[in-house]
C-alpha positions in Angstrom: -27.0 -3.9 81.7 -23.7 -5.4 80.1 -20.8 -3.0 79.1 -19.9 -2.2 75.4 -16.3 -2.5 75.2 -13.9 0.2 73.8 -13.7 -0.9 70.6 -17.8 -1.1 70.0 -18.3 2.3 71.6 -15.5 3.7 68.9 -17.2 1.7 66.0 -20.4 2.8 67.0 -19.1 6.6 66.6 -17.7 6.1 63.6 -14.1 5.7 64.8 -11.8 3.1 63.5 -10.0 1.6 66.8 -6.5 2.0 67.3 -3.7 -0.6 65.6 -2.8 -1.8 62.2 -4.4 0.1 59.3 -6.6 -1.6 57.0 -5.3 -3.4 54.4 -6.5 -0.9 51.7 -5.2 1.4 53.6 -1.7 0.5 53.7 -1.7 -0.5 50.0 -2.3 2.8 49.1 0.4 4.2 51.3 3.1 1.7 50.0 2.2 2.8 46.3 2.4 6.2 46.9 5.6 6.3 48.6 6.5 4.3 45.9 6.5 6.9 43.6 7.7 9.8 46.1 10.9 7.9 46.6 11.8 7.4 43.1 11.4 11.2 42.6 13.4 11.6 45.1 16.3 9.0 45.0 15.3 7.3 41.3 15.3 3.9 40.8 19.1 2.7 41.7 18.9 3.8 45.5 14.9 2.7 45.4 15.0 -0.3 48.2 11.6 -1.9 50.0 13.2 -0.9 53.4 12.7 2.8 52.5 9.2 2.1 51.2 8.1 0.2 54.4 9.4 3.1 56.4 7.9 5.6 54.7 4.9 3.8 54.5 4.6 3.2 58.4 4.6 -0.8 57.7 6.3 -3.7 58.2 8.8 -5.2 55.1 6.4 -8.4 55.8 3.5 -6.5 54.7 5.4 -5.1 51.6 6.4 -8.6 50.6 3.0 -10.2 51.3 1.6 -8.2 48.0 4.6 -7.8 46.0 7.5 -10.4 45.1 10.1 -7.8 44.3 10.6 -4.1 44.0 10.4 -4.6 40.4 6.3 -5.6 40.4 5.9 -2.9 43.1 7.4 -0.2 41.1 5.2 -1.6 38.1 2.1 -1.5 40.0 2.9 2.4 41.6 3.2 3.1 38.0 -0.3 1.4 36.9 -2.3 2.4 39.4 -1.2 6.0 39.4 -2.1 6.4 35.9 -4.5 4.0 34.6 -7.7 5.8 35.4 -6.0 8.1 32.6 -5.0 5.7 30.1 -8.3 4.5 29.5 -9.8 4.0 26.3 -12.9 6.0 25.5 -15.9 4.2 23.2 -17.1 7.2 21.8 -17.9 5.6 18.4 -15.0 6.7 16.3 -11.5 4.5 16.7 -9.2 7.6 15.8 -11.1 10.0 18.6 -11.2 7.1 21.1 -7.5 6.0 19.5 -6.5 9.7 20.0 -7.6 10.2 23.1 -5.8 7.8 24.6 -2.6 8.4 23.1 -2.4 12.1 23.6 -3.1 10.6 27.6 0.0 8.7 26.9 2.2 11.5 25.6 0.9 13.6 28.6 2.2 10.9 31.0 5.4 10.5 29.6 6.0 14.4 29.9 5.3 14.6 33.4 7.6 13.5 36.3 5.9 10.3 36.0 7.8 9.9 32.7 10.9 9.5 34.5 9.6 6.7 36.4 9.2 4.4 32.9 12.3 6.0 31.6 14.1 4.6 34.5 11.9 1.3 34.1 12.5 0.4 30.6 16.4 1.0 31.2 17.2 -1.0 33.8 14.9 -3.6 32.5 17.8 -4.0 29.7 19.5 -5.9 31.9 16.9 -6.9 34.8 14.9 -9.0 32.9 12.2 -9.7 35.6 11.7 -5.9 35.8 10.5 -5.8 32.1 8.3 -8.5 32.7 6.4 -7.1 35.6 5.9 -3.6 34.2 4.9 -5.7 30.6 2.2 -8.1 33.0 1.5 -4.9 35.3 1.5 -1.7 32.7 1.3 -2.9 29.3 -0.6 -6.0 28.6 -3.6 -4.3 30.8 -3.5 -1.5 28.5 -3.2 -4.0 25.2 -6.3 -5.6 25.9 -8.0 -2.7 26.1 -6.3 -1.3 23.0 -7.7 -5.2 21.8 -11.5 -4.1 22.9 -11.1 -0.8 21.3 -9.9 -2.3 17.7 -12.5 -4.9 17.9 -15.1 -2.4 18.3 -14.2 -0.5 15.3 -13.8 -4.0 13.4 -17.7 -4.4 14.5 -18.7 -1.1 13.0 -16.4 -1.4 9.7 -13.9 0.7 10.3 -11.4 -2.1 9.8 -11.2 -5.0 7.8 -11.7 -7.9 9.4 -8.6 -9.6 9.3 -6.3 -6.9 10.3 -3.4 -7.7 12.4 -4.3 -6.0 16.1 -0.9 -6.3 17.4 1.0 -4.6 14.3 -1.3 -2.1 14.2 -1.2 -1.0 17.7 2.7 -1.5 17.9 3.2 0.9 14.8 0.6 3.3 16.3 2.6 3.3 20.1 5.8 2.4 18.6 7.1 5.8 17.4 5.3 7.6 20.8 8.0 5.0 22.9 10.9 5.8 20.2 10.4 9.8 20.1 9.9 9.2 24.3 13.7 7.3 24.5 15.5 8.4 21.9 14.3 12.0 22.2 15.0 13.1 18.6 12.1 15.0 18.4 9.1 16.4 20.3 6.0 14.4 21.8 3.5 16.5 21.5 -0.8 16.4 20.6 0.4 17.4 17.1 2.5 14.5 16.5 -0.2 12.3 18.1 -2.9 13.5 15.5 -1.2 12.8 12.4 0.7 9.4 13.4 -2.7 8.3 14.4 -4.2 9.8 11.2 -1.4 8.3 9.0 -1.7 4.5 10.5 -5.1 4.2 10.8 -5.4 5.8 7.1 -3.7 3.1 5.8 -5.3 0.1 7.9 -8.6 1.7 6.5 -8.0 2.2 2.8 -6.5 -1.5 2.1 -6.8 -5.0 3.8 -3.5 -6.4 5.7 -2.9 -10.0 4.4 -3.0 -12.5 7.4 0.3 -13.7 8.7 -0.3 -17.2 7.5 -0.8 -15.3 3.8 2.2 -13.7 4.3 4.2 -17.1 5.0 2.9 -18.2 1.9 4.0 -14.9 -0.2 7.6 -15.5 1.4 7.6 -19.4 0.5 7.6 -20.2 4.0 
């Protein structure tokens, strides 16, 4: 009767053979010492070489998912906090609108809110850093925020020709400003009645289309 080999008998137990972890496996080690480095050393000592290391993989490896350390840190961000930053469809845009936000504000208080603080300031002058955490963090969010509006469009809870993307800035807008400029406090409070105030007024008249506005202005 012929042999089974090392690696069979393991597999056959239920052990993984030794070598190179799966690929999974290592993604979720790089993104997580992602994020444990820039605690520790924030986001101007932050270099792959530390993240490979830590990791317990090659730079190659690193590189083979992730262009720069700019999309890495973008995607440690996401995936650490997007299973929270859903949007719920309970039925009603300001619970599933206020939900969500209050999320938001809860994210930006913890540690993690570092990490974007340190993000958004460095991508003043590192352009392709703001575009990986927009491509990588926002515009995932802002589609769902899309689904989520359309929904309520559906049920008549907003006219049909309201503008999604001023709507949604000026509902996240002042969350980012109080978040930055730190002139007053984020908390579920503030979330309520901002979300109460913009969405009262999206609801109670209809926003004229941008092409209507060109033609109020003369344009």
């Amino acid at each position: 009767m012929r042999q089974k080999s090392t690696a069979a008998i393991d597999s056959s137990k239920g052990r993984r053979p030794p070598g190179r972890p799966r690929s999974e496996q290592a993604r979720v080690a790089i993104l997580r010492s992602t994020l444990k480095i820039l605690g520790k050393n924030g986001f101007s000592d932050f270099t792959i070489e530390d993240v490979a290391d830590r990791a317990a993989v090659g730079k190659a490896t690193v590189y083979r998912w992730w262009p720069n350390k700019g999309a890495l840190i973008a995607d440690a961000f996401a995936s650490s906090t997007s299973q929270k930053l859903h949007f719920p469809d309970s039925g009603s845009l300001y619970t599933d609108l206020s939900r969500q936000m209050r999320q938001l504000v809860k994210v930006f208080r913890s540690p993690m809110g570092r990490i974007v603080a340190a993000i958004l300031a460095a991508g003043q002058s590192d352009k392709t850093l703001l575009g990986d955490f927009r491509e990588r963090f926002l515009w995932p969010r802002r589609r769902e925020a899309y689904l989520t509006l359309q929904r309520a469009i559906r049920r008549g809870e907003l006219p049909e020709n309201t503008d999604l993307d001023l709507l949604l800035d000026s509902l996240y807008g002042p969350i980012y400003m109080r978040f930055l400029i730190q002139h007053d406090r984020l908390t579920p409070l503030f979330v309520d009645r901002l979300c109460a105030l913009v969405l009262g007024g999206a609801q109670r008249r209809k926003t004229p289309s941008r092409d209507q506005w060109a033609e109020k202005m003369g344009a």
